[in-house]
N, C-alpha and C positions, 0 to 999 in steps of 0.2 A: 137468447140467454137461457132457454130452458129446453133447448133439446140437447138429446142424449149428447154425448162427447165421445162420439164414433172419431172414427180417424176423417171420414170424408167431412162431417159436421166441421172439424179440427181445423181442416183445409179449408173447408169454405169460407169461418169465423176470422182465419190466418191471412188468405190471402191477399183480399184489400190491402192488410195491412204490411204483407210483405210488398204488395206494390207498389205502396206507396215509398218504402223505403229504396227500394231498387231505382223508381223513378227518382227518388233525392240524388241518388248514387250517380245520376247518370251527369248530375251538375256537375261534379269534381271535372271529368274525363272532358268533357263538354267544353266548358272555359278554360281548360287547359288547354283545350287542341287550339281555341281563338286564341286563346294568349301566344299561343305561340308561333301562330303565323304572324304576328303585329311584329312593332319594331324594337330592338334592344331584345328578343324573348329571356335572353336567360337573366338579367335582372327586373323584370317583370313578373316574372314567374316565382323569382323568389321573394319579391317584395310582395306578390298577393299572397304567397303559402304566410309571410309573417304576417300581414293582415289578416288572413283567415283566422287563423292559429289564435290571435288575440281577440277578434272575433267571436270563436268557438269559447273563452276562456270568459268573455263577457258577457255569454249565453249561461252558460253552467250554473248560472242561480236560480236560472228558472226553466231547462229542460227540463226537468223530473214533473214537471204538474199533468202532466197527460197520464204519469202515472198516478199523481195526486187524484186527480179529475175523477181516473176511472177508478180509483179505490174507496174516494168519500163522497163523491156528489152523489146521492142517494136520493136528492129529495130538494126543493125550490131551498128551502132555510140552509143547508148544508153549501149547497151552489152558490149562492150569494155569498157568504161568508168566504169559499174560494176565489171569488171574482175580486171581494174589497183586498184579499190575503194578494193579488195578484195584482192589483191596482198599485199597490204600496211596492211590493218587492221589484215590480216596472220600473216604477218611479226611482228607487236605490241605485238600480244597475246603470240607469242612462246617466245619473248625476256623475257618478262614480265612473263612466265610459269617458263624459268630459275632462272631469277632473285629468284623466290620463293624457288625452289628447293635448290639454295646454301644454305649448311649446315647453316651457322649460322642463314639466315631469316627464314628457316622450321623447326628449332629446337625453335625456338623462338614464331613461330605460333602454331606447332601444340605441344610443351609440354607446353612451359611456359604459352602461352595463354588457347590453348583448353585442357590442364590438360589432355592429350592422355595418356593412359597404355603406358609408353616404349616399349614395345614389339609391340602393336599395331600402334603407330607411326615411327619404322624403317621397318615392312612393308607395311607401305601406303608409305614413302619415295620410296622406290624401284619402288614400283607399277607406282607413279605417272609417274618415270623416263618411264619405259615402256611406258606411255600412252605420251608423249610427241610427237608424230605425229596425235595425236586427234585429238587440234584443224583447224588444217590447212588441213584435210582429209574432217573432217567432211565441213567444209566453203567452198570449191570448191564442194562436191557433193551437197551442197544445192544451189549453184550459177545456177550450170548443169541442176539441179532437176525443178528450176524455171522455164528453158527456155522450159524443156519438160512439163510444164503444162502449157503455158499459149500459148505451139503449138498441146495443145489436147492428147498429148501423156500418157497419164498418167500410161497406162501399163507397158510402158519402165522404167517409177518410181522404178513400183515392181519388176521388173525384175533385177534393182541394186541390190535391198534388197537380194535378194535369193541369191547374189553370196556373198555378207555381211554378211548373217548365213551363209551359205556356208563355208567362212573364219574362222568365228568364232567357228562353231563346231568344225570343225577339228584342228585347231589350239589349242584346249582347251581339244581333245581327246589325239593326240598326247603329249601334255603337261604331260595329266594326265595319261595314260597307258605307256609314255617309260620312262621320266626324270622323272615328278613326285614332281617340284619343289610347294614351300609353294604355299597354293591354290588364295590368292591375288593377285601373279605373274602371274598365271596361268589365275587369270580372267583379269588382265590388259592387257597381251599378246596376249587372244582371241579378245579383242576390238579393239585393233590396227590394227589390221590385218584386221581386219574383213571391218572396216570402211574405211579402204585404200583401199581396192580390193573395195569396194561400188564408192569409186573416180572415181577409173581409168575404171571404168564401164560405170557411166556416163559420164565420158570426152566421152567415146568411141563412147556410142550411142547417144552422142549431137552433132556430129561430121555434121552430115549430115543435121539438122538445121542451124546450124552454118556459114557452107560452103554454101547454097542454100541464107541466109541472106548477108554474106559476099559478094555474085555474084549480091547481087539486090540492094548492096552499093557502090560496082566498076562500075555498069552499070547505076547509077546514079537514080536508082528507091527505094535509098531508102537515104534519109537525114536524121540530127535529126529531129527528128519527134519534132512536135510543139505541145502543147496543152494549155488550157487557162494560163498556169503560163509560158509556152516558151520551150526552148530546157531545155534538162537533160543537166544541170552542172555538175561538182563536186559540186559545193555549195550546189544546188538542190538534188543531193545524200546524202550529209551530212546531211541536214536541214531534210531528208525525213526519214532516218536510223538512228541517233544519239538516238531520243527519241526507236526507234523497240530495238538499242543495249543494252538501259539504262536498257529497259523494263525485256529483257533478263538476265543482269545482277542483276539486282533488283532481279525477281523472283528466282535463280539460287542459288540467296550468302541463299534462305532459308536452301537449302540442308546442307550445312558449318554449318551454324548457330544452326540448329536442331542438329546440331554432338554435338556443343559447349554446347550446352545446356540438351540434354539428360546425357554428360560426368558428369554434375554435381546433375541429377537428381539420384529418386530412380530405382536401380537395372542398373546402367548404364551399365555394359559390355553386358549384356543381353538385351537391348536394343539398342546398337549399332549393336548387331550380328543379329537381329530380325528385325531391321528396314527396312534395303536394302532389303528383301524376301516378307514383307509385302509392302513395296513400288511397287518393280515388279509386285506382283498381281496386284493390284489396277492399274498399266499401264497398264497392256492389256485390262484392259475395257475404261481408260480413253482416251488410244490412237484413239479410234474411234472418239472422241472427237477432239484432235489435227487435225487428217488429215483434218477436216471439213474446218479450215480457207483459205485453197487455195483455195478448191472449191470456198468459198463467193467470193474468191477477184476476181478468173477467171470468175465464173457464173454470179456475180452481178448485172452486165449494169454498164456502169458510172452512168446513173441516176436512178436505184435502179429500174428498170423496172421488174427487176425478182426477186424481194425478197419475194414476197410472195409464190410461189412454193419454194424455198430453208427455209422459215422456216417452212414450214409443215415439211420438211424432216428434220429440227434440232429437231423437235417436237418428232418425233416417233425414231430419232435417240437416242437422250439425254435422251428416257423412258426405250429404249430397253437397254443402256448401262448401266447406274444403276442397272434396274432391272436383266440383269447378274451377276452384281457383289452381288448383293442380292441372288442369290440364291447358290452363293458360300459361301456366308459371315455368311448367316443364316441355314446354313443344315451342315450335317456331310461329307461336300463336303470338309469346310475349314480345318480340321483335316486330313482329308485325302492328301489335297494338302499338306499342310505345312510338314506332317511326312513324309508321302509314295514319293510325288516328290520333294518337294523340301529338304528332309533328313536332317529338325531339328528332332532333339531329344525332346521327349513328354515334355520335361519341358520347353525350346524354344516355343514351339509352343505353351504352354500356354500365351507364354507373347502375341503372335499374333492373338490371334482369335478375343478376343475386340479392337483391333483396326485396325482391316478389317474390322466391322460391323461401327465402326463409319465414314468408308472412302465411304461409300455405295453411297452416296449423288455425290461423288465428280465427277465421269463418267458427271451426267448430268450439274452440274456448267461446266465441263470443255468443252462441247458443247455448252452452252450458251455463254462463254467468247469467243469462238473460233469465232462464228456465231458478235458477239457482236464487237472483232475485227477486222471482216473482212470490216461490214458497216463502220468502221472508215479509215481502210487502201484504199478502193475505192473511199472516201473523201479526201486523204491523208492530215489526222488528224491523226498524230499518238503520240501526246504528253498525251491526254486522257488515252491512253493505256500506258502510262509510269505511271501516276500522278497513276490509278487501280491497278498496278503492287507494286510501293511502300505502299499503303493501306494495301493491301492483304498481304506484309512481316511485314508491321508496326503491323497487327494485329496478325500475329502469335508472335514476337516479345513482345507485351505486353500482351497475355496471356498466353505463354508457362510458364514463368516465375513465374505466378497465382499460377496455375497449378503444374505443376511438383516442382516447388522449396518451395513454401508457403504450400500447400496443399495435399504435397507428390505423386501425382500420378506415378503412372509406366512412366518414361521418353519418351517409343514408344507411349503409348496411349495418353499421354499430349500432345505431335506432333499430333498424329492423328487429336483429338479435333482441335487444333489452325490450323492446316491445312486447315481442316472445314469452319473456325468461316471467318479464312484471303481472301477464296476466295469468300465466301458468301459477303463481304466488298466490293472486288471487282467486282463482276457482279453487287451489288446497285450502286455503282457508276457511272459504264458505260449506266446504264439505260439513265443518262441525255443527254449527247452527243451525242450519238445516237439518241434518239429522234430529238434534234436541228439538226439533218443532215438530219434526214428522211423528218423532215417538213419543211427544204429548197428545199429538191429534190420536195416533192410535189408540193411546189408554182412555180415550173419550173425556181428556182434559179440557181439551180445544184449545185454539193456539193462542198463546200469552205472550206478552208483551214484557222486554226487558228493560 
């Protein structure tokens, strides 16, 4: 955390953390290729994309703590106070995950509202139930994950990760070579698992942060730590996370939404079973993008003393990630992924090859928001990045509907589009705020909070 913020420093501090995302990325493509050799694949496929999707939407309260983590754990008093902040908001998401799952509230969302195939709505049911240790797996390793980057560790990141595939293949091998159950089970069970053992990895190896904080809290070398706003409250947690949780939930309820809305578009089962395999690609380029934001918020400076060595490296980052996924997107590379590894059927894969080519873009927006983010979370300004967040849904929102319902397009490719159009809304917007923080750091205000 204290050497220079050279580009090679940048890389090195980056990397863990891009590997680890690359390594998540590798799940989508992974269970979609099992799923798809099992039996029934194309209502399989679409019935784990709505599981997933409702999944990812009963996560979004508590991804954003690893940005939390590495922004305020400062200190044993600070850290604790995120753990009870994380204990409690745990505890909301899974109450609130059952609540759904009772028959009559999910028979009511996902037929009478989202118009689900029957078939494909009693197996996301199941799935979901499988996936029911998600969210509270997933919020404690991103609590653990924060304290290991903002103590330099960022290897020990990756090194969850590998026992998290690790979980997850095997869990999804034995599934599929001994029992052999429907392939949506089979991808919900590999996640569980998988993201659990990534937990208990991280408790394991934060242990020894943890306890060397703890000893320099007992020995009175370490109080809450004060900064221009005071001690970390709960208040100051809440006021600091509420807009990072909205922001998550906002972007999140897209995935739901695109269900809802491809179900009533053209060629909907085939775009529901297309979607989840085209999505997975386009993460693995876009995750290099993701991992970027902790970098900003650790590398930053509070008064933005290093931003300009980290955005040359968002520069050459957010060219090189597009331009991978371009050249998957644009050669007979995409045919080959979509048949040969990920095992659609040549008529499948026709629904995905245009709208892999229109996701091309999205690798370097998602670099730009991440880098765009992080200048606001070092500010902590984080309602900006809520108010960009509802934009960015608002706009896919009002033209999927253009689109796919008025103008008939294929339901994955109208997602794709709006996807596009919603995050491009997003990154103009955060241009403003950003600026107003850059050019108070410059007059040697330092960055305030709105």
């Amino acid at each position: 955390m204290t050497q220079p913020r050279t580009q090679k420093a940048i890389f090195l501090f980056w990397l863990p953390l891009a590997a680890t995302w690359i390594m998540m990325s590798v799940e989508g493509p992974f269970l979609a290729a099992v799923i798809a050799r099992l039996v029934d694949p194309r209502y399989n496929l679409a019935a784990y994309g709505v599981a997933y999707a409702f999944a990812l939407l009963f996560e979004a309260p508590v991804i954003m703590l690893m940005s939390a983590s590495t922004a305020l754990a400062e200190d044993w008093a600070s850290y604790a106070r995120l753990r009870n902040f994380t204990n409690a908001l745990t505890s909301l998401v899974t109450v609130v995950m059952l609540v759904v799952l009772a028959p009559p509230v999910y028979s009511a969302v996902m037929i009478d509202l989202m118009a689900l195939p029957q078939e494909v709505a009693h197996l996301a049911h199941r799935a979901l139930w499988i996936l029911l240790p998600w969210p509270a797996a997933i919020a404690y390793r991103r609590l653990y994950q924060g304290v290991l980057i903002r103590e330099g560790l960022t290897r020990l990141v990756a090194v969850g990760t590998v026992f998290r595939l690790a979980g997850m293949a095997t869990t999804s091998l034995v599934l599929y070579f001994v029992w052999g159950p429907p392939g949506a089970y089979v991808g919900a069970a590999a996640l569980s698992v998988g993201v659990t053992a990534e937990a208990i990895m991280s408790r394991w190896m934060v242990h020894r942060s943890l306890r060397r904080m703890l000893q320099q809290h007992r020995g009175g070398g370490s109080a809450v730590r004060q900064d221009d706003e005071g001690e970390l409250t709960y208040a100051r947690i809440v006021r600091f996370y509420y807009p990072l949780a909205l922001t998550s939930l906002i972007g999140l309820a897209a995935q739901p939404m695109m269900t809802f809305f491809m179900g009533r578009a053209t060629y909907p089962l085939e775009s529901l079973a297309v979607f989840p395999v085209v999505a997975s690609l386009a993460f693995v380029f876009r995750s290099m993008g993701l991992s970027f934001q902790e970098v900003g918020i650790a590398l930053m400076g509070r008064r933005y003393e290093h931003i300009r060595p980290l955005a040359r490296f968002a520069t050459v980052l957010a060219l090189g990630a597009s331009g991978g996924l371009a050249l998957v997107a644009f050669t007979p590379a995409a045919h080959l992924w979509f048949v040969t590894v990920s095992g659609l059927s040549p008529e499948l894969a026709r629904f995905a090859l245009l709208p892999i080519a229109i996701l091309v873009p999205i690798p370097f927006l998602s670099v730009l928001l991440s880098f765009q983010r992080s200048i606001l979370v070092v500010a902590r300004r984080t309602r900006p990045i809520t108010i960009a967040t509802a934009l960015e849904v608002g706009g896919i929102a009002l033209l999927f509907p253009l689109l796919g319902w008025r103008a008939g397009m294929t339901g994955v490719t109208a997602a794709a589009v709006s996807i596009v159009f919603g995050r491009l809304m997003a990154n103009t917007f955060l241009i403003f705020p950003c600026r107003s923080v850059l050019r108070s750091s410059a007059g040697n205000q330092g960055p305030r909070k709105r």
